[in-house]
Backbone as CSV, one residue per row, in Angstrom:
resi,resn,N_x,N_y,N_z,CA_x,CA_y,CA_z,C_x,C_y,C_z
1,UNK,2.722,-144.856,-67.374,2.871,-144.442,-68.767,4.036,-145.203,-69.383
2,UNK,3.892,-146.444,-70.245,4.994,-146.986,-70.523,4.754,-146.389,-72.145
3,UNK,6.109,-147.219,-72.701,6.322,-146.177,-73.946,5.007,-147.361,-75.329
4,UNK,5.358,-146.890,-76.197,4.393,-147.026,-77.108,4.117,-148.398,-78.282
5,UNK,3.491,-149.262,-78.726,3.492,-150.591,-79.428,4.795,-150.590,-80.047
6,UNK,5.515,-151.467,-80.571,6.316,-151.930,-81.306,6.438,-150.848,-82.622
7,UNK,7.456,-150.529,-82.885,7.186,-149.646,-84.525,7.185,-150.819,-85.364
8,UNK,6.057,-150.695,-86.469,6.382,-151.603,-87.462,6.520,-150.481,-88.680
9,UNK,7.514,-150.430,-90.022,7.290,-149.599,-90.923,7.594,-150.725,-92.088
10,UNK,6.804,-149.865,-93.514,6.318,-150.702,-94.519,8.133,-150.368,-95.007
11,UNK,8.329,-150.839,-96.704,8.880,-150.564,-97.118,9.458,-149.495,-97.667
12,UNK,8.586,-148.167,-97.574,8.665,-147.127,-98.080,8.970,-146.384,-96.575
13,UNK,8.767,-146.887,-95.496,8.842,-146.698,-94.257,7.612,-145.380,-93.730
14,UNK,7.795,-144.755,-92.493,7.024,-144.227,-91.981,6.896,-143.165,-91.488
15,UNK,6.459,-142.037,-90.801,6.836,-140.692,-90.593,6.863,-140.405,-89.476
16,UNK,8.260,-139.805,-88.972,8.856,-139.117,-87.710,8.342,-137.891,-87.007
17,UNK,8.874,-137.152,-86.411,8.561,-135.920,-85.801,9.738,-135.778,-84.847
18,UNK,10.832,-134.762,-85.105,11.980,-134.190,-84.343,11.665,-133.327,-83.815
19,UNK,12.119,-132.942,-82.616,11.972,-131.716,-81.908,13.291,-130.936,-80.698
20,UNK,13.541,-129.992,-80.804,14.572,-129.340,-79.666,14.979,-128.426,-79.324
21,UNK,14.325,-128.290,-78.023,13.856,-126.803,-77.443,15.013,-126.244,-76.270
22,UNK,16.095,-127.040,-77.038,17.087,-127.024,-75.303,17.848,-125.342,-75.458
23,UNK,18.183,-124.449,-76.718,18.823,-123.377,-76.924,18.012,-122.754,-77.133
24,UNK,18.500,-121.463,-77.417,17.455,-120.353,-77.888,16.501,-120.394,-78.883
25,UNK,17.554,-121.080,-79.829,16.486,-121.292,-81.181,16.027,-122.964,-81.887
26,UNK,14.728,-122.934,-81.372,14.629,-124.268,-81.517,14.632,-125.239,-83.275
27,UNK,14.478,-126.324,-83.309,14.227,-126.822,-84.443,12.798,-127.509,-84.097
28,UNK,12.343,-127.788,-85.236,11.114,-129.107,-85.402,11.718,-129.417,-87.149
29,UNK,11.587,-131.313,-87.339,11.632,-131.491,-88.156,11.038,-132.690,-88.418
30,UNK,10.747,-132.986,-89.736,9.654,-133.915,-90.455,10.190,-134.912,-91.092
31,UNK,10.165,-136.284,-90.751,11.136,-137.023,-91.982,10.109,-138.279,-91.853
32,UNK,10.245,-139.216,-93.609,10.176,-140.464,-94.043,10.863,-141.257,-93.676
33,UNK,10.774,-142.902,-92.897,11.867,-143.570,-93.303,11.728,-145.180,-92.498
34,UNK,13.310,-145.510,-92.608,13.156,-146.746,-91.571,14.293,-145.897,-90.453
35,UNK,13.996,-146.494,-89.303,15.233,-146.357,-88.002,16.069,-147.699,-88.105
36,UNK,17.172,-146.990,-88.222,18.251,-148.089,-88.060,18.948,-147.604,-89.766
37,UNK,18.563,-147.199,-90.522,18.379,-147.551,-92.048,18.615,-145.965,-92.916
38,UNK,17.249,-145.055,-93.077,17.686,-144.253,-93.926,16.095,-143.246,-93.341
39,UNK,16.498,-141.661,-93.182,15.584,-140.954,-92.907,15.795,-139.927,-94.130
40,UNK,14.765,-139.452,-94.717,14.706,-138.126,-95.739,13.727,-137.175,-94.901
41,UNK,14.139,-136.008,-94.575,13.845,-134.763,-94.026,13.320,-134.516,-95.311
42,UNK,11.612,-133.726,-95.066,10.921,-133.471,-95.769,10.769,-131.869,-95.715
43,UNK,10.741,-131.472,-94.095,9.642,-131.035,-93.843,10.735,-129.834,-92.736
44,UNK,11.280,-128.584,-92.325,11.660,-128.185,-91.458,11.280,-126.751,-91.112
45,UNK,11.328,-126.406,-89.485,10.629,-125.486,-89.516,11.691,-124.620,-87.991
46,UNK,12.152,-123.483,-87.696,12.778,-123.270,-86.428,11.861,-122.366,-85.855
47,UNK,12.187,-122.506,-84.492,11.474,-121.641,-83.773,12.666,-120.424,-82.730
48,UNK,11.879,-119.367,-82.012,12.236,-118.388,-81.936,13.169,-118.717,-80.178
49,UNK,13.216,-117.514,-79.764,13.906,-117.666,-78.611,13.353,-118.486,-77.656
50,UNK,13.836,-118.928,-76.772,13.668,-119.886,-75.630,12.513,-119.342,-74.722
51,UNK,12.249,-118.344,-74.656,10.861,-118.230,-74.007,9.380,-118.704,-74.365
52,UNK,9.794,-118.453,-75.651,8.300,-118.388,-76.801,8.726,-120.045,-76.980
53,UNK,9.306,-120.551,-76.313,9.335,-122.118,-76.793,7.417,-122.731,-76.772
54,UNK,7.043,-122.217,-75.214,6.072,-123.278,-74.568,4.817,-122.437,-75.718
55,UNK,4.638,-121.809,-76.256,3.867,-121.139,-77.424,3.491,-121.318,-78.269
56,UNK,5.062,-121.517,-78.955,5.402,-121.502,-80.122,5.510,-123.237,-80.686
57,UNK,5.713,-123.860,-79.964,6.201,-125.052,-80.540,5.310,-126.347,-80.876
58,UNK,3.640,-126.305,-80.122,2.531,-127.148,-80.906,2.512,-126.128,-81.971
59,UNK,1.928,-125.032,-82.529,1.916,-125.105,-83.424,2.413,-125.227,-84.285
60,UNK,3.509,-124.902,-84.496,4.877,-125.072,-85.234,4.744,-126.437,-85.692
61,UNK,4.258,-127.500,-84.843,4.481,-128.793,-85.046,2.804,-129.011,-86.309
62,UNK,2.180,-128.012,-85.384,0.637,-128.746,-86.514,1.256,-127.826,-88.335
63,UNK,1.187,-126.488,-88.203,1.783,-126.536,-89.316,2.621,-126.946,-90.186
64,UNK,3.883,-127.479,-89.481,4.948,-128.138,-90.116,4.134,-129.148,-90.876
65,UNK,3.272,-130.238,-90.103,2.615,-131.626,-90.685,1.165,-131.332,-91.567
66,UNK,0.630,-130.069,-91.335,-0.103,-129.470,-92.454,0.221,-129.113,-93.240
67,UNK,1.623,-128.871,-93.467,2.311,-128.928,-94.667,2.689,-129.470,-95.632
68,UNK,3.183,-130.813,-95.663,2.733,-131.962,-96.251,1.844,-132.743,-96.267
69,UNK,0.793,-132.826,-95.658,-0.066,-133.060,-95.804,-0.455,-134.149,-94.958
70,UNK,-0.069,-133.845,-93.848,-0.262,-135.433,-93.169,-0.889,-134.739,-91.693
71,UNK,-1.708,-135.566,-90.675,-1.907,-134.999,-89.417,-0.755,-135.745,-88.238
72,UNK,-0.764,-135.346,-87.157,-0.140,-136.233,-86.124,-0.578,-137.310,-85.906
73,UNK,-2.200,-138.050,-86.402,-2.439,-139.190,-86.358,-1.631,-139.984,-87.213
74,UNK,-1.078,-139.774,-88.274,-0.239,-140.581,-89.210,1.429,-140.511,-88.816
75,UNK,1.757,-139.742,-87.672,3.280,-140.348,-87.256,3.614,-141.660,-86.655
76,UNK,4.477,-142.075,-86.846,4.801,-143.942,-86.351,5.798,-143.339,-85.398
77,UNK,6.685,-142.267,-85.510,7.331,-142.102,-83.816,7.758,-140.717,-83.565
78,UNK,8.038,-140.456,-82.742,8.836,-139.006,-82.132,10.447,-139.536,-81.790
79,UNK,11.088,-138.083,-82.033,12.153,-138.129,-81.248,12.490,-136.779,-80.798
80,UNK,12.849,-136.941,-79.878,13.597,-135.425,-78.851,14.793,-135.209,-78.634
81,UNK,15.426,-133.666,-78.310,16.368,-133.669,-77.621,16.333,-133.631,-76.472
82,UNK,17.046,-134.592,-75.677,17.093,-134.686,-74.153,17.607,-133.499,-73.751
83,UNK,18.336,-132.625,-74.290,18.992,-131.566,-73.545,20.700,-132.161,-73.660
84,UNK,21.594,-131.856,-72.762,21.215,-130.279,-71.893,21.010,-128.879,-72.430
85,UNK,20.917,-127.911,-71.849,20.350,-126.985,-72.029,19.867,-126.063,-71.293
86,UNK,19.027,-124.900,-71.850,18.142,-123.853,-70.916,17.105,-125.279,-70.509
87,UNK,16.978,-124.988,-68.925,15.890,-126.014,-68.377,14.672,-125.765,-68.949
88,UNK,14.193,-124.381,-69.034,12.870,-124.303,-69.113,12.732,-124.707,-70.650
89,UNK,13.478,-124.562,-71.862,13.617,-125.106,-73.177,13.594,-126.696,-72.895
90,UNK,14.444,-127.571,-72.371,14.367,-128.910,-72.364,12.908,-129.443,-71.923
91,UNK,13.009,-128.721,-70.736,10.965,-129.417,-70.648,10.243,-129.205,-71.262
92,UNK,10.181,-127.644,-71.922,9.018,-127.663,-72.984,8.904,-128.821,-74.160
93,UNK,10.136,-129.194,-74.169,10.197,-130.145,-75.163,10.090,-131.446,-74.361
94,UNK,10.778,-132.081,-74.020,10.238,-133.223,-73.002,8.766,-133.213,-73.104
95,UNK,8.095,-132.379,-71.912,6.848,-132.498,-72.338,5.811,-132.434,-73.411
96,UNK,6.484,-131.707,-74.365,5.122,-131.916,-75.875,5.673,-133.427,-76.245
97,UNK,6.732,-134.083,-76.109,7.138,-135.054,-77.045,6.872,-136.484,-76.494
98,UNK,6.697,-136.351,-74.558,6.012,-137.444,-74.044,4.432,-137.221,-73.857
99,UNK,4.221,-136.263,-73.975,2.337,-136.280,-74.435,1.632,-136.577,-75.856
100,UNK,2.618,-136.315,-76.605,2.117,-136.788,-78.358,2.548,-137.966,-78.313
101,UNK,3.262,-138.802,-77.852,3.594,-140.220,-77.788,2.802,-140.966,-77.130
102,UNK,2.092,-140.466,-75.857,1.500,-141.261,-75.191,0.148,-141.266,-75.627
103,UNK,-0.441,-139.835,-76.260,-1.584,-139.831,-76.773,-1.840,-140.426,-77.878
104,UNK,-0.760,-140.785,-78.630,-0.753,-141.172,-79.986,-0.348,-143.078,-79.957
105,UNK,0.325,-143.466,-79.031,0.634,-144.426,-78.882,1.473,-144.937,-79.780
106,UNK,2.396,-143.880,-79.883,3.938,-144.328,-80.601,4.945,-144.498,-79.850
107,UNK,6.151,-144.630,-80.417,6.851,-144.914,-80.137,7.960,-143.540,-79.368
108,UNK,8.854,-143.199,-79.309,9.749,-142.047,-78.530,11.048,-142.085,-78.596
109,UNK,12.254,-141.597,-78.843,12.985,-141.817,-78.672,13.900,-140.289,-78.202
110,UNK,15.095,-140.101,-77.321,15.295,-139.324,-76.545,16.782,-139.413,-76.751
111,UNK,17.601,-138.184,-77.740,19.271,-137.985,-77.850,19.386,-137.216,-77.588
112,UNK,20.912,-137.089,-77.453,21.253,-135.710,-76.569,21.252,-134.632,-77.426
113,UNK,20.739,-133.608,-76.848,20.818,-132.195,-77.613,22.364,-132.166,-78.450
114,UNK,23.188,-131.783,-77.632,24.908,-132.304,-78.347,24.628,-133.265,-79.244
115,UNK,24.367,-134.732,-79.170,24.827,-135.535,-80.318,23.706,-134.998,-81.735
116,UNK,22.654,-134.423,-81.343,21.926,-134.066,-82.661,22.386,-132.885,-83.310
117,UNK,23.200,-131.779,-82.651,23.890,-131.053,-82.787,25.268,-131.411,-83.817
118,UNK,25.886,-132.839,-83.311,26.916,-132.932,-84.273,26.766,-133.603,-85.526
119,UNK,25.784,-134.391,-85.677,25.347,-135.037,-86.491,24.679,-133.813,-87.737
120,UNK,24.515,-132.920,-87.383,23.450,-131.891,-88.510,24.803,-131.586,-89.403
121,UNK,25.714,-131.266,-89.194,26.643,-130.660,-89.842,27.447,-131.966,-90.834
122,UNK,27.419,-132.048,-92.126,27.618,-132.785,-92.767,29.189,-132.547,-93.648
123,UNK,29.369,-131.488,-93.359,30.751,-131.251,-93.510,32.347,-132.115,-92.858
124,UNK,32.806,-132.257,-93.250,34.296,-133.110,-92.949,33.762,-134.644,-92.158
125,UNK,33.192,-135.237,-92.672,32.799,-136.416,-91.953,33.556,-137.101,-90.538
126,UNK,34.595,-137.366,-91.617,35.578,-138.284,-90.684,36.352,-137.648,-89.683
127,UNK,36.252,-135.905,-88.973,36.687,-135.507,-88.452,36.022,-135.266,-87.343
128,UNK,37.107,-135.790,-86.076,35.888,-135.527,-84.743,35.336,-134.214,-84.849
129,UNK,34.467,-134.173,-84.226,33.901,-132.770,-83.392,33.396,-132.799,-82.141
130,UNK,33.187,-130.913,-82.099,33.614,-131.442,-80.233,32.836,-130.262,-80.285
131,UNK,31.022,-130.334,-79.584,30.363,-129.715,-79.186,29.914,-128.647,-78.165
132,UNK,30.366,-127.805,-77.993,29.994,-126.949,-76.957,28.477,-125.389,-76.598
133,UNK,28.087,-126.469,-75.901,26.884,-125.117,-75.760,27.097,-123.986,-74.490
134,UNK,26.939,-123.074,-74.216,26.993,-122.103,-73.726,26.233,-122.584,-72.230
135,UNK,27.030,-122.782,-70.847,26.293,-122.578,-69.427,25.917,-121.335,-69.146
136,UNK,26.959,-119.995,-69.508,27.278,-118.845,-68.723,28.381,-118.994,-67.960
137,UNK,28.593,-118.066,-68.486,29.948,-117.567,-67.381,31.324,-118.246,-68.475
138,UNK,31.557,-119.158,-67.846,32.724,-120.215,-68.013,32.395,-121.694,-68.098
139,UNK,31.119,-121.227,-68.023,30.653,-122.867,-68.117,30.210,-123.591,-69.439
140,UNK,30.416,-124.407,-69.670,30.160,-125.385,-71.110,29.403,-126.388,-70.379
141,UNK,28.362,-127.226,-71.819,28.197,-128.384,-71.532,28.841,-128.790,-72.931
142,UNK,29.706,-130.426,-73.210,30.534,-130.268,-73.730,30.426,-131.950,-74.094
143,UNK,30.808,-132.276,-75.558,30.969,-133.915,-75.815,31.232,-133.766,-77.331
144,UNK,31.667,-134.939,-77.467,32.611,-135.116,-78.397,32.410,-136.221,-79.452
145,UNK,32.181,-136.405,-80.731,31.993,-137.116,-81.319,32.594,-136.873,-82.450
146,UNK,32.483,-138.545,-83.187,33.337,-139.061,-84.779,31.860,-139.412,-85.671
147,UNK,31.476,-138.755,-86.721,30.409,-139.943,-87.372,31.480,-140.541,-88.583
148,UNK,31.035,-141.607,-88.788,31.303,-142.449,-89.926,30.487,-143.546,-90.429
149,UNK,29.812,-143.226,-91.944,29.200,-144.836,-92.099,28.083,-144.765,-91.228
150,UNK,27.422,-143.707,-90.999,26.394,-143.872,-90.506,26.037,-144.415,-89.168
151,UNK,27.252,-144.443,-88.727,27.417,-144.670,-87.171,27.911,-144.030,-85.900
152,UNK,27.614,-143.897,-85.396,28.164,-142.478,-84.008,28.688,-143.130,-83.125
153,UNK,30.051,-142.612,-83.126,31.068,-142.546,-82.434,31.279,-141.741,-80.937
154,UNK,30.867,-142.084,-80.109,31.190,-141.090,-78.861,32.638,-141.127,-78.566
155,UNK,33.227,-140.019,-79.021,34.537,-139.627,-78.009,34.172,-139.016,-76.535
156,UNK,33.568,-138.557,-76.273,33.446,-137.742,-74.830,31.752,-137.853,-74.949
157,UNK,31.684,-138.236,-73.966,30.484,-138.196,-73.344,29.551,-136.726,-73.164
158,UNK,28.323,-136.607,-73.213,27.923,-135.490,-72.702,28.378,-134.837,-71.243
159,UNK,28.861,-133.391,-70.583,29.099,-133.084,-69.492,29.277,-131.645,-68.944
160,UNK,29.018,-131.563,-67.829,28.805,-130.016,-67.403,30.693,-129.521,-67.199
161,UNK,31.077,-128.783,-67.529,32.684,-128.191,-67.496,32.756,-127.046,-67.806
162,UNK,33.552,-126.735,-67.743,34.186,-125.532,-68.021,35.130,-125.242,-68.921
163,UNK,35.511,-124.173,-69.371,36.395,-123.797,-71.072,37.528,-123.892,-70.658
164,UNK,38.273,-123.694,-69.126,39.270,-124.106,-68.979,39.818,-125.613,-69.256
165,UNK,38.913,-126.450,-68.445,38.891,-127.990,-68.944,38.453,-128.541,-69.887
166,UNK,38.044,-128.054,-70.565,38.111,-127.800,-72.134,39.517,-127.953,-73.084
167,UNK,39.987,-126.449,-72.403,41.136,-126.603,-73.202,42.532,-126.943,-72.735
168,UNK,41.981,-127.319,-71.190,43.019,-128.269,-70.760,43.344,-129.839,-71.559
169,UNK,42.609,-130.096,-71.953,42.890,-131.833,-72.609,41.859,-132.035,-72.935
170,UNK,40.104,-131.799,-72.792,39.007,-132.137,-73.496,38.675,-132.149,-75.354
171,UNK,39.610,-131.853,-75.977,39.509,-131.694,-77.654,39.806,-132.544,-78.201
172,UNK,39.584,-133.253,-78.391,40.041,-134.369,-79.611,40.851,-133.633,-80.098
173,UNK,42.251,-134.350,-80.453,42.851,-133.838,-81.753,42.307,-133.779,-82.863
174,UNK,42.487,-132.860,-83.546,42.081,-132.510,-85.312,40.741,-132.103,-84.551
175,UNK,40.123,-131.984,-83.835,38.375,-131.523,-83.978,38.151,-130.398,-84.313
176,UNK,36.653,-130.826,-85.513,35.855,-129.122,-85.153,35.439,-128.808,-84.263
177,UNK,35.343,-127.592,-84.076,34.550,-127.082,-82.829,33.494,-126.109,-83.139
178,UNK,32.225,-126.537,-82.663,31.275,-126.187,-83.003,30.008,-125.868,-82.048
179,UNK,28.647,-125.025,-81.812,28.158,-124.843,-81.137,27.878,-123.534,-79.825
180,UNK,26.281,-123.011,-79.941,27.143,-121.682,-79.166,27.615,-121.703,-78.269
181,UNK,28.275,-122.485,-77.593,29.554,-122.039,-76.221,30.666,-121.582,-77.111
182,UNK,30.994,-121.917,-78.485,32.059,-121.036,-79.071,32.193,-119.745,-79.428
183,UNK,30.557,-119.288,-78.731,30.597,-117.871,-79.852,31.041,-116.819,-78.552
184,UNK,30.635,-117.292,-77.274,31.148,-116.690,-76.142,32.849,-116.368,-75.767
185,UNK,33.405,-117.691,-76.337,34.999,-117.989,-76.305,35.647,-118.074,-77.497
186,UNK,34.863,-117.356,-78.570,35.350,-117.637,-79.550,36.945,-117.682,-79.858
187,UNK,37.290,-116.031,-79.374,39.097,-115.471,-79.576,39.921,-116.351,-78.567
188,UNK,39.379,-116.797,-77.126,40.251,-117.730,-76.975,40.229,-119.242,-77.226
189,UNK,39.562,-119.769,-78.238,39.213,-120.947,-78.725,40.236,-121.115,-80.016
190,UNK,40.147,-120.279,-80.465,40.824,-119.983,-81.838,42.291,-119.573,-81.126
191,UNK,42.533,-118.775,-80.329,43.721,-118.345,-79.999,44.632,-119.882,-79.378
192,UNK,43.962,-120.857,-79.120,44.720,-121.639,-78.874,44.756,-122.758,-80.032
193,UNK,44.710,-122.379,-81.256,44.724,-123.093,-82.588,43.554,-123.908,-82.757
194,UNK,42.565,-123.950,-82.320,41.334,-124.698,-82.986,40.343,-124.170,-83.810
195,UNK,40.353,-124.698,-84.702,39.390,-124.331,-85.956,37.502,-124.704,-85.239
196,UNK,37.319,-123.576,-85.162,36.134,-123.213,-84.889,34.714,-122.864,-85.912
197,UNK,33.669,-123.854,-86.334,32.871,-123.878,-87.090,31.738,-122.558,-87.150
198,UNK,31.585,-121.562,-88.198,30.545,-120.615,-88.048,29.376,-121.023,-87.696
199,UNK,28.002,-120.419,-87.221,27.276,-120.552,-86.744,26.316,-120.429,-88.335
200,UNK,25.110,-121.571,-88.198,24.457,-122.135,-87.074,25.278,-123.950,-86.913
201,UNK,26.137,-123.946,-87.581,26.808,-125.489,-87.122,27.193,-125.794,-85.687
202,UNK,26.604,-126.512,-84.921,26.516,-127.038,-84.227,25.210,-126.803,-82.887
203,UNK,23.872,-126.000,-83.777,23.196,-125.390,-82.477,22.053,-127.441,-83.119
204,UNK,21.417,-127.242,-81.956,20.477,-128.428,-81.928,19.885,-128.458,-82.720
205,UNK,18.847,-129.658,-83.755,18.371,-129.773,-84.881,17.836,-130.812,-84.786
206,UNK,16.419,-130.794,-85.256,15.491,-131.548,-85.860,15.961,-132.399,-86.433
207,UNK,16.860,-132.279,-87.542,17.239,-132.728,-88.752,18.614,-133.751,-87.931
208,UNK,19.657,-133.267,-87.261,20.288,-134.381,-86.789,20.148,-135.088,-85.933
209,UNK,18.921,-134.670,-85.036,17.941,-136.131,-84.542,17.302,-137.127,-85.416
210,UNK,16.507,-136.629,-86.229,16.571,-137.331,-87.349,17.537,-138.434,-87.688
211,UNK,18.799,-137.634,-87.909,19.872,-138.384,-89.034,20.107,-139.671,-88.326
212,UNK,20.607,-138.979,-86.135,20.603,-140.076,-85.403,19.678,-141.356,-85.470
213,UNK,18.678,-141.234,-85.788,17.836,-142.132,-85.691,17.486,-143.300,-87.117
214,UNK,18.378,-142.965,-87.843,18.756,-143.442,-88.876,20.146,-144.412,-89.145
215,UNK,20.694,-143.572,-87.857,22.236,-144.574,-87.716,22.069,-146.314,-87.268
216,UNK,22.958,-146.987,-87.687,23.369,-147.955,-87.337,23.905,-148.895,-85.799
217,UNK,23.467,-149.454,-85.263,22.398,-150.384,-85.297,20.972,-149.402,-85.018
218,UNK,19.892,-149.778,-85.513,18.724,-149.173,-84.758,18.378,-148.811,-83.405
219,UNK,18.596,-147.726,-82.736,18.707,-147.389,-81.443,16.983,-147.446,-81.155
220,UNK,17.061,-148.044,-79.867,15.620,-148.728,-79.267,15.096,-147.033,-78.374
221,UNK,13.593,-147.355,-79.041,12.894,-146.287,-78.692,12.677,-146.562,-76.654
222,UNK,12.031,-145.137,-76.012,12.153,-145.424,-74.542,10.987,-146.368,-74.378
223,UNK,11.736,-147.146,-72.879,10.763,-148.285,-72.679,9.822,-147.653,-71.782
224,UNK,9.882,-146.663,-70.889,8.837,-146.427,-69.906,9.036,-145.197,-69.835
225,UNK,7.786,-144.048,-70.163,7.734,-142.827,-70.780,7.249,-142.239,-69.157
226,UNK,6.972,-143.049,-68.911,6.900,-142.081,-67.073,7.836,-141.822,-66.272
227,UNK,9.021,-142.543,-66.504,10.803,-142.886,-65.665,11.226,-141.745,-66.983
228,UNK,11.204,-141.528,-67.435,12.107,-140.768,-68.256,12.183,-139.503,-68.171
229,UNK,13.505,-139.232,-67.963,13.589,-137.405,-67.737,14.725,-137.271,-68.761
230,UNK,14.737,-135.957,-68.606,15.407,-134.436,-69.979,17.426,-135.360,-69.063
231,UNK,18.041,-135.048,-69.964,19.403,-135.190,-69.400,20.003,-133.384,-69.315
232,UNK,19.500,-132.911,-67.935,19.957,-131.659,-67.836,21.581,-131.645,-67.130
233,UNK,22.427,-132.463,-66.755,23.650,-132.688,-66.124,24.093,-131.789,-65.226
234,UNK,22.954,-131.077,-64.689,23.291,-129.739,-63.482,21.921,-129.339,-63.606
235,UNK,21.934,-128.895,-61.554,20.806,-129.048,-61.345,20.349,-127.540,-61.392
236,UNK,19.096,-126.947,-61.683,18.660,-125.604,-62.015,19.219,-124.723,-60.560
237,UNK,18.982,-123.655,-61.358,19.351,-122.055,-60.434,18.074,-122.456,-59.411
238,UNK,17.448,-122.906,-59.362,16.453,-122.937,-57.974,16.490,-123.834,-57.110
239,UNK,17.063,-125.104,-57.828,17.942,-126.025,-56.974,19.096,-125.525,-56.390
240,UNK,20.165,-125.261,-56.624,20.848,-124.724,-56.132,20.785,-123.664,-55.427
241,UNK,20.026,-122.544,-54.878,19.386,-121.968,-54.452,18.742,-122.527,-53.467
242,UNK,18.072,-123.454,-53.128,17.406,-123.709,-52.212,18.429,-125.033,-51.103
243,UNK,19.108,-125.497,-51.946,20.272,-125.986,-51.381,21.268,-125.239,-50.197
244,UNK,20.926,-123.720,-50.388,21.656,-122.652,-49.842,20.801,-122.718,-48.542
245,UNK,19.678,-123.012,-47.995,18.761,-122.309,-47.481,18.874,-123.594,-46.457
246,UNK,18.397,-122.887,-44.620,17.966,-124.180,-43.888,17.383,-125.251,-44.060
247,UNK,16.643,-124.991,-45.122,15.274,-126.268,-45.081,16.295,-127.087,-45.891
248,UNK,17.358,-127.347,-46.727,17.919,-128.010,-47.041,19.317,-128.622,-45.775
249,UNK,19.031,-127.712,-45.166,20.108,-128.798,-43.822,19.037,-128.522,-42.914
250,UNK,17.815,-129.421,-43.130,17.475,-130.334,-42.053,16.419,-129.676,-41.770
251,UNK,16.195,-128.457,-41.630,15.320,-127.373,-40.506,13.925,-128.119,-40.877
């Protein structure tokens, strides 16, 4: 399964399909445009808790594009959030977004749940932000970014941590902080002077996958849709779990 022909788009450019199922509450979103250049969100639609993802989310997608009036035969590409995330949310999405690509023979492209997350929030531009989604417990997955000019800035990489190392030295100075791992830590997030963004700023979005895919230089869609997996950065409760067990030493 390699990934899909060349995108070509006219001048008026061509129509997307966002999707991201990595939190509780997902997005799908609809946009016009060129990649590399300029996307207009037409079209948006969220979905419900993380269970009802694998359900809820073709249709969501046929109505969204019956809405304007277009079918999935007329999209020129997809894009996803890779995650991280609830596992069973990242695959549902993974998988609707490498089966409409391959069936459709478009194109794909795959950002991190976090960077579409920081990108939605259009508030204070030039000020880092610093993403955190909720592991449990004490755990964050956690990264850090500047937009400017239509270009994304990685300060911190996507990564599995914790709120201690967090607020040991992981913050950008001046950052917002945004995303639900803040709503868990909120009082001690704030208690150690960081301005913490209300909710829904920073949960995953259609719309700032989108925006990503609009940034500067044109980020290249995936080359081989069969090698490609979700960026979950820790391995599931059943992995680990079975890691515990003889058959993982050797038996």
């Amino acid at each position: 399964m390699t990934a899909g022909p060349a995108l070509e788009c006219g001048q008026e450019g061509g129509w997307f399909l966002a999707m991201d199922t990595s939190l509780k509450e997902g997005s799908v979103a609809v946009a016009k445009g060129i990649p590399g250049e300029k996307m207009e969100v037409l079209a948006t639609a969220d979905l419900g808790k993380d269970q009802e993802h694998a359900s809820l989310l073709s249709p969501t997608i046929s109505g969204l594009l019956s809405g304007i009036g277009i079918g999935a035969e007329d999209l020129d590409g997809i894009v996803v959030g890779s995650g991280p995330g609830s596992f069973t949310g990242v695959r549902v999405g993974a998988a609707t977004a490498k089966g409409m690509a391959w069936a459709l023979s478009i194109p794909l492209w795959g950002f991190s749940s976090l960077a579409g997350a920081a990108a939605a929030v259009e508030e204070e531009p030039l000020r880092p932000r610093l993403v955190l989604f909720d592991a449990r417990g004490d755990r964050v997955y956690a990264a850090a970014y500047r937009m400017a000019h239509d270009t994304l800035e990685i300060l911190m990489a996507p990564a599995a941590t914790t709120l201690g190392e967090v607020l040991d030295g992981l913050i950008p100075p001046g950052a917002l902080l945004m995303g639900d791992g803040t709503v868990r830590h909120l009082d001690i997030l704030e208690g150690a002077g960081n301005q913490v963004m209300s909710q829904p700023a920073g949960w995953p979005s259609g719309s700032g996958l989108l925006r990503l895919l609009s940034f500067q230089p044109a980020p290249e869609p995936l080359k081989d849709l069969s090698r490609w997996e979700p960026d979950y950065l820790r391995e599931s409760g059943a992995e680990r779990m079975w890691k515990t067990t003889e058959g993982w030493r050797g038996r």
